[in-house]
Structures are given as structure tokens and as C-alpha cells.
N, C-alpha and C positions, 0 to 999 in steps of 0.2 A: 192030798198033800203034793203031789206029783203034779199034778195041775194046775195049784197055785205059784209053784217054783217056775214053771212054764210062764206062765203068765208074768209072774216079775221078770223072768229074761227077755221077752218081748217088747215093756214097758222101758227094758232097761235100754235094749238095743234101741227104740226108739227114740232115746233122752240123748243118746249118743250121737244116733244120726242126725235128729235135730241139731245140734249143739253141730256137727260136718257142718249141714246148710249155712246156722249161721256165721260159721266162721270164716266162709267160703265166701256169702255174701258182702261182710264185713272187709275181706282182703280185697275182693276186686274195686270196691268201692274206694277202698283208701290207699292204693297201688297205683304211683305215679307211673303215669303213662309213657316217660322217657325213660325210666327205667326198663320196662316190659320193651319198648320197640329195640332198649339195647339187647337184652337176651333173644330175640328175634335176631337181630344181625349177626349174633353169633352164630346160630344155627339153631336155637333151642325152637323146634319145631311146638311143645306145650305151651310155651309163648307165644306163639301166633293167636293158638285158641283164642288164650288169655286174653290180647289187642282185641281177636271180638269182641268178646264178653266185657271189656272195656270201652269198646265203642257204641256198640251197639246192647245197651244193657236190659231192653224191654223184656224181653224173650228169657232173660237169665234171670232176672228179676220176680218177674211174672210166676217161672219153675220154683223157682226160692218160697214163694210165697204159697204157692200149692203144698209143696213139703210139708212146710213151716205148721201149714191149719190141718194138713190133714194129720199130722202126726200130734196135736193138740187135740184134737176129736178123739183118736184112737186110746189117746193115754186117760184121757178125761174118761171114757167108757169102760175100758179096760181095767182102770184105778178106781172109780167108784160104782160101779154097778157088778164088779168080782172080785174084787180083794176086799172089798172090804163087807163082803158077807160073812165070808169067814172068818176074818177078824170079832165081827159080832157074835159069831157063834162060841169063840174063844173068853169075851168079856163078858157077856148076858151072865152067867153064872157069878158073878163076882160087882157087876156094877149096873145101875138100872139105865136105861136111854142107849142104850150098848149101840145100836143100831148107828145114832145121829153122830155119838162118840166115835165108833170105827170109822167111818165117812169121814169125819173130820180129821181123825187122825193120818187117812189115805191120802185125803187131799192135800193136808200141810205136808206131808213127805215125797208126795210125787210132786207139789210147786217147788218146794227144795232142791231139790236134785232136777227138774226142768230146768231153774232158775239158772244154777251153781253151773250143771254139768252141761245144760243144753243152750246156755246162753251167755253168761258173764264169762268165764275162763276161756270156751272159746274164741270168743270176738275179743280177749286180750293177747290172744296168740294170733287171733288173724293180722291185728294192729300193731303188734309186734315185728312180722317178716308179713308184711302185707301179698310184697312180688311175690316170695317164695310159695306161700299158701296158693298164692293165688293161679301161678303155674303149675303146681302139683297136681289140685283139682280140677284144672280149669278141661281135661279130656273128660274127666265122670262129669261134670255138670253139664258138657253138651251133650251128652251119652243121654242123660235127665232129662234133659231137654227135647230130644228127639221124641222120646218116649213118650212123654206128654205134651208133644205138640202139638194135637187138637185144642187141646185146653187151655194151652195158653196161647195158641192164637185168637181165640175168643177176647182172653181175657185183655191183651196185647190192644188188639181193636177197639174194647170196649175205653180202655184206660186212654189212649187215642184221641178216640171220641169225644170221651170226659174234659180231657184237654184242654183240645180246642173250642169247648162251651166255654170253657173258664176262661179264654184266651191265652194261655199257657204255650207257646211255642219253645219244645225241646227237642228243637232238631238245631238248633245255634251252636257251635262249639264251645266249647269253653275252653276260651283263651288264656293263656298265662299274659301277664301285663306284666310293666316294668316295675309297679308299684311289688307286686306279687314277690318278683325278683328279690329284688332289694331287703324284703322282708327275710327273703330263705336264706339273702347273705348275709343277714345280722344276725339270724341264727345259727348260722354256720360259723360265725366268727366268736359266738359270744359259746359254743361249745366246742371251739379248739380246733375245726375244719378246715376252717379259712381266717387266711393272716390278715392283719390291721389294713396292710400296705394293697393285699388282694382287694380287699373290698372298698378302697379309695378310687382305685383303678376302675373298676366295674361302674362304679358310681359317677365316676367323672364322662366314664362312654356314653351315659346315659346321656349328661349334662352337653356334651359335648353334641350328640345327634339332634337336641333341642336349638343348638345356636347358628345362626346366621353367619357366614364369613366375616362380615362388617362388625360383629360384637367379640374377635381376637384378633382382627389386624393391626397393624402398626398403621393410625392414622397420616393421612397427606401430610401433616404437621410437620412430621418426627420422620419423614423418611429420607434419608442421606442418599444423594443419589449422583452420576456424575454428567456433570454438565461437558459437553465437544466445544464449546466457545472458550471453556477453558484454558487458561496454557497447562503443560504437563505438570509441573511441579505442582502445581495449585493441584491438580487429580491425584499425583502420590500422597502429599501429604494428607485430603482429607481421606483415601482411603485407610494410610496408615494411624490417622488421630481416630477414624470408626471402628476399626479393630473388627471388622465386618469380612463378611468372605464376598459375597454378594452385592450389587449395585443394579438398579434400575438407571438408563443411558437415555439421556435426552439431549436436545439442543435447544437451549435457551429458555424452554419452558417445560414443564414437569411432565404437560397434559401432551407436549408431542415425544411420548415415550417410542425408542425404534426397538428397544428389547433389554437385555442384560447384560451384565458381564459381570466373570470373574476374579476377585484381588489379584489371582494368581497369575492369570495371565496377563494383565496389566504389568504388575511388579515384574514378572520374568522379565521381559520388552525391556523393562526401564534397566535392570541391573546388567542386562546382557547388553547396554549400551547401543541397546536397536530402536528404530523409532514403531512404535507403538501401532498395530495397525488394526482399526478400533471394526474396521469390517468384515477383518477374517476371526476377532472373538469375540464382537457380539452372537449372543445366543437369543433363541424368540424365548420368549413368557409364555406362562400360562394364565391367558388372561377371563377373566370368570365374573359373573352380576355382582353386586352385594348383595342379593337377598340367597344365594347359594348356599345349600345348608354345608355346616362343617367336615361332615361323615365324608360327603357327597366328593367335596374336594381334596379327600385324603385319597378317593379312590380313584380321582382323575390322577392326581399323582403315580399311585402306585402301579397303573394300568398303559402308562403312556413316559416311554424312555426319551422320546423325544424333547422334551421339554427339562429345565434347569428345573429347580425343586423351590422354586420359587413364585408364587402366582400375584398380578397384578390386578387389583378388586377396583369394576370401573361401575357408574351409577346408569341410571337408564339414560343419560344422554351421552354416554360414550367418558365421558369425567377421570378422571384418574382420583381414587377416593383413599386409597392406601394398599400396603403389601403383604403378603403372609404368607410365610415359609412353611416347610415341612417342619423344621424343629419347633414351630407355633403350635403345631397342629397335635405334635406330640406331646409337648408340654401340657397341653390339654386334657391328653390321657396319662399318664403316666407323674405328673408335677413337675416341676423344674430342674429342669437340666443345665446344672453349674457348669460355666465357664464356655458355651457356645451362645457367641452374636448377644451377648447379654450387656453388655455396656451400658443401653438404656433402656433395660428392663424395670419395668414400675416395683418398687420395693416397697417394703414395708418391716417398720423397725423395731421394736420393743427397748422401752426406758427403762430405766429403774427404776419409778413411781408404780411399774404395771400397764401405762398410757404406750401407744403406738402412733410413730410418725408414719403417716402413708401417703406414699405419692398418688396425685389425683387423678394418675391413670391405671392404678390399680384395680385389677376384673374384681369384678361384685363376685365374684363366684371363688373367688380365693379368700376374698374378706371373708365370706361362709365358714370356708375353711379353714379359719383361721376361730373363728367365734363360735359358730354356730349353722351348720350345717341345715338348719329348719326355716334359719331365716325367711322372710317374705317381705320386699321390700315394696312399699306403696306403686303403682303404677309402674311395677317393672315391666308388665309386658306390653304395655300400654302406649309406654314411652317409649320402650326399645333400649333404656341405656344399658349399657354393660361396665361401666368404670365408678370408682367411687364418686369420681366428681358428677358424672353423669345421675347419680343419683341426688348428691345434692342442688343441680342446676333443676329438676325434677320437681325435689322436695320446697325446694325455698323460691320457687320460681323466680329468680333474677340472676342476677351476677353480686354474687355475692363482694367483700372487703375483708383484709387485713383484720384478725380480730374478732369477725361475726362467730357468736356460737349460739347453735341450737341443739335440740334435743329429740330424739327419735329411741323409740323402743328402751332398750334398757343401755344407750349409749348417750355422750359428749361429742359432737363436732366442734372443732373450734380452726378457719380459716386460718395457717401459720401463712401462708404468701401465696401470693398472686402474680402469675407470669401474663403481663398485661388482662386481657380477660379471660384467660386460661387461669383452673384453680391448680396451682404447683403442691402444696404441700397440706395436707390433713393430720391435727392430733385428737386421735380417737379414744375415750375415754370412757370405761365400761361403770357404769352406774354399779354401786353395789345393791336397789333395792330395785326394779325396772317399774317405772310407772304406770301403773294398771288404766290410764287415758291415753294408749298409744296415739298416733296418728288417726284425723278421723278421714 
């Protein structure tokens, strides 16, 4: 009797330490790696471990799995080839086949409790406080490991090996991507982590590192700038009618740009009844390709005092193509910033029908924002365009009239006016059923 109680405590200890391994193995596996290198910089020396046995997982793995079978051998031997003799020797008097019956009964009790206690509830506790588990243990498993490191270097090798028959290369990192991102911040937001407004911001960085200077600048078109051929008053007034801080300074033509200047110091000149002395307040530009990514030229910004916050976007043959401010750049991340240099910022309206008037230099990447965040608009990247009209000159390949309406995705264009062959005004009109023959 003493021996059989023995023996259940052995079986028992065993179901348990299986049930350590797997739960041990289960936390390092599902234990974010930025997490772990944070408890590292605090000083939690078990966290280093951990970062091994997270990086490097062969060797831990391998341990895990030596445990795992031999503790499956021992309980499988242990459980029916000695408990359950005596078990038959208990039934034989009472029911015939006692022998096959105790077996059976051994075995459905010890996969139970394997099941329960050696596998399911741990790996819900490991999955639970993945990091935690996964530092606590993370000193005994390399302790395990040390222990049986002949054997799992074998085994390491052999798996290795196997590999690279297969063509299997894991030794690649496994990078988190933006897509990745995006995904942990919809779940963060959709469980109360992160706010609506956080994960516009994050989303628009993204958007914003994808784009090209030339797809948020203020086109050559549209840029207000002051002319030195001018007389004065003609320079006060158009800076006072642009309601602008900033001017790009040229003489007689846009493309011989000398540099910048200030409202402010212009207007001080004129009210202080001094004449204007346009060489001690020009400032240089920061002048950049158009193909410059956006990211790129926030950091020239931010890195270089010398320059007004203002950059001039010139083509590969030197061209003056358009402008674009720090507050451009910002708007980008963060959305629009009421009441700075917006005068002739591209709008967009909502009626009372539910229809939106949108001016035809409105970013494709706001209209998103505004509809449909999934959007994918035919030959965007193909084309290059970034504005709504740029999408329809795209889609309808001409220059459109006064009038023309077509149909894309589950919307209404309809042309409201034309500023010579520039499209001015779009009313956009959301289909209530989206035609399942998009664009082919």
C-alpha cells in the first residue's frame, strides 16, 4: 500500500512538472519581446535570461521537449505497468477482465489529469502573464538546459539540419511591420488603451512616411509670393489680403527665387515709416527635390536652425514646383490646425442632403478620412496623384466640364465648376447600395 501511494506521488510530481515545462514554454513563446528588453533596462537581471531564451530558442525548445517525452514515458510506465496491477487485484474478485478494466481505468485518469493539470491550465496561466512566467522561470530552464546539454545539442543540430533540407531559413528576424502596428492599435483602442484621436495620429505617420514632398505642397499655382519689381503698397496689401506669415521673394519671375521673408518684418518697415530693406530680411530657404520623402523633411527642419520653416520644392531641372511649411507637415500628423496660414486651405463641406462640396485640391488622404479609411483608389500609386481632382483627371482621363458626372466605388462625382482647366469644385455623393462592377 505504501508503495503504491509512492508511486502516485511520483506520477503526481511528474504531471506537475510537465504542466512547469509547458507553461514555461508557452510564456516565452507568446512574451513580447519589447516588453522583456523593458524589464532588462530596468535592471531585472531574470530578464536577460528570458531575451535569450527569446532569441535564441533552439536550445530551450529542444530542453522543453526532452522534459515534455520523457516525463510521458515515465507516467505511461509507471501508470500502467504498477498501478494498475493492483488496482486488478482489487476488482478481479468482483468483475471479470479486471486486468484490461484496471488499465483502462489507469490510463483515462492519468490522461486526465496529464491533460487538465499538465497541460491545459498551465499554458492558460502562461498566456495569461506570458512576461511574468516567462522571467520567473526563465533561471531554472537554463539551469535544464545546461544539464542536458549534450542532448540537446544533438538534438539542436539534428533540427538544424532538417531545416535546411526543407529550405526552411530561421535564423531571419521576425520583424514587426507597420501592418502588425496598426493591427495592436485597433486593438488597443477597441479595449479602451488608446484613444480614437491616438490612433489617427499613429496612422497618419505611417501615411505621412509613405508620401513624397510634392504630394502635400502647396502647388506653383497657388503660391502667393512677393514680387521686388513691385511698388510697396502693392507688397503690403497682397501680404495683408494672404493673411500669410511667410512669402517666397523673387524678381519678376517665380523660378528666380533669392529666398524668403517675413510679414512681420516687411509690415514693421512700412508702419515704422522706414523704407523697407528687403536685403537685411531676406532669409535663405530650405530648398529640397520633389521626390523627398515627407518624414525626411520634417527632420531637416527640426535639425537645422538656420533655415526659416519653410521649404521650397524645385524639380530635377532646378523649376520652382511649389512650397511647404512646417505647419504642412504637421497637419499631416496630427490633422488640421485651425486658424494658422489656412486661407486657402482645400475644404470640404457637408450639405444637408448628406452630399459634400469638395474643393479639387483636397488630399485623397483626407477624403479617406473622411469616408473610408480602406479606400484604394484606382492607379494611385501609379499615377502619383494626391488630390481629389488628381484622382479624377486619372480616372476620366481628360479634362473634364461643368456638369460631367461619373461613378466610382460606392460614390457620385459630379464636376460643380471649372477654374479654366483646373477642376475648382467637386459634389461627392455616397451611393446608398455600392456597385458590386467597381472600376475595372
Amino acid at each position: 500500500m505504501i508503495t503504491t501511494i509512492i508511486e502516485i506521488l511520483i506520477i503526481a510530481i511528474l504531471i506537475i512538472f510537465n504542466g512547469i515545462l509547458a507553461m514555461t514554454e508557452i510564456a516565452v513563446i507568446s512574451s513580447r519581446r519589447a516588453k522583456v528588453q523593458k524589464m532588462v533596462e530596468d535592471g531585472n537581471k531574470s530578464a536577460k535570461i528570458a531575451l535569450e531564451l527569446i532569441d535564441d530558442p533552439n536550445q530551450f525548445l529542444s530542453t522543453i521537449q526532452i522534459g515534455i517525452t520523457l516525463i510521458g514515458i515515465l507516467t505511461g510506465a509507471l501508470g500502467g505497468a504498477t498501478l494498475s496491477a493492483p488496482l486488478s487485484q482489487i476488482l478481479q474478485p468482483y468483475i471479470p477482465y479486471s486486468e484490461v478494466i484496471s488499465v483502462l481505468v489507469v490510463v483515462i485518469v492519468t490522461t486526465y489529469f496529464s491533460l487538465v493539470i499538465g497541460e491545459l491550465v498551465p499554458k492558460r496561466v502562461g498566456l495569461s502573464k506570458p512576461e511574468e512566467v516567462a522571467v520567473k522561470l526563465a533561471k531554472t530552464m537554463r539551469l535544464i538546459s545546461r544539464i542536458c546539454g549534450p542532448i540537446v545539442l544533438v538534438l539542436s543540430k539534428s533540427t538544424e539540419y532538417l531545416l535546411r533540407i526543407l529550405g526552411i531559413d530561421n535564423s531571419e528576424e521576425n520583424v514587426v511591420t507597420e501592418e502588425e502596428i496598426e493591427l495592436m492599435i485597433e486593438e488597443g483602442r477597441e479595449s479602451g488603451t488608446i484613444e480614437k484621436e491616438e490612433e489617427d495620429i499613429i496612422k497618419r505617420v505611417f501615411r505621412l512616411d509613405d508620401q513624397k514632398v510634392d504630394m502635400i505642397m502647396t502647388p506653383r499655382s497657388e503660391i502667393v509670393w512677393v514680387d521686388l519689381e513691385d511698388d510697396i503698397e502693392k507688397i503690403k496689401t497682397r501680404i495683408i489680403e494672404s493673411e500669410r506669415s511667410i512669402f517666397p521673394i523673387a524678381s519678376g519671375e517665380l523660378d528666380d527665387f533669392i529666398g524668403v521673408v517675413q510679414a512681420k518684418d516687411i509690415l514693421s518697415s512700412i508702419f515704422k515709416g522706414e523704407k523697407v530693406d528687403f536685403e537685411k530680411i531676406i532669409k535663405e530657404p530650405l530648398i529640397v527635390p520633389n521626390n523627398m520623402p515627407s518624414l525626411e523633411l520634417l527632420k531637416q527642419f527640426k535639425g537645422n536652425n538656420e533655415y526659416v520653416h519653410m521649404s521650397l520644392i524645385v524639380d530635377e531641372f532646378g523649376s520652382l514646383e511649389g512650397l511647404i511649411t512646417l505647419n504642412d507637415l504637421l497637419e499631416g500628423i496630427v490633422g488640421d490646425i485651425p486658424g494658422i496660414d489656412e486661407t486657402d486651405d482645400p475644404i470640404a463641406t457637408e450639405r444637408a442632403d448628406g452630399s459634400w462640396l469638395i474643393d479639387g485640391r483636397f488630399p485623397i488622404d483626407r477624403f479617406k478620412e473622411i469616408f473610408d479609411d480602406e479606400l484604394e483608389f484606382p492607379l494611385e500609386k501609379e499615377d502619383n496623384f494626391s488630390t481629389l481632382a488628381g484622382f479624377i483627371l486619372s480616372y476620366i482621363n481628360k479634362i473634364p466640364k461643368v456638369g460631367e458626372i461619373f461613378e466610382w466605388n460606392k460614390f457620385t462625382f459630379e464636376i460643380v465648376d471649372m477654374d479654366g482647366h483646373q477642376i475648382d469644385k467637386i459634389l461627392v455623393t455616397e451611393i446608398n447600395e455600392p456597385d458590386d462592377e467597381e472600376d475595372n
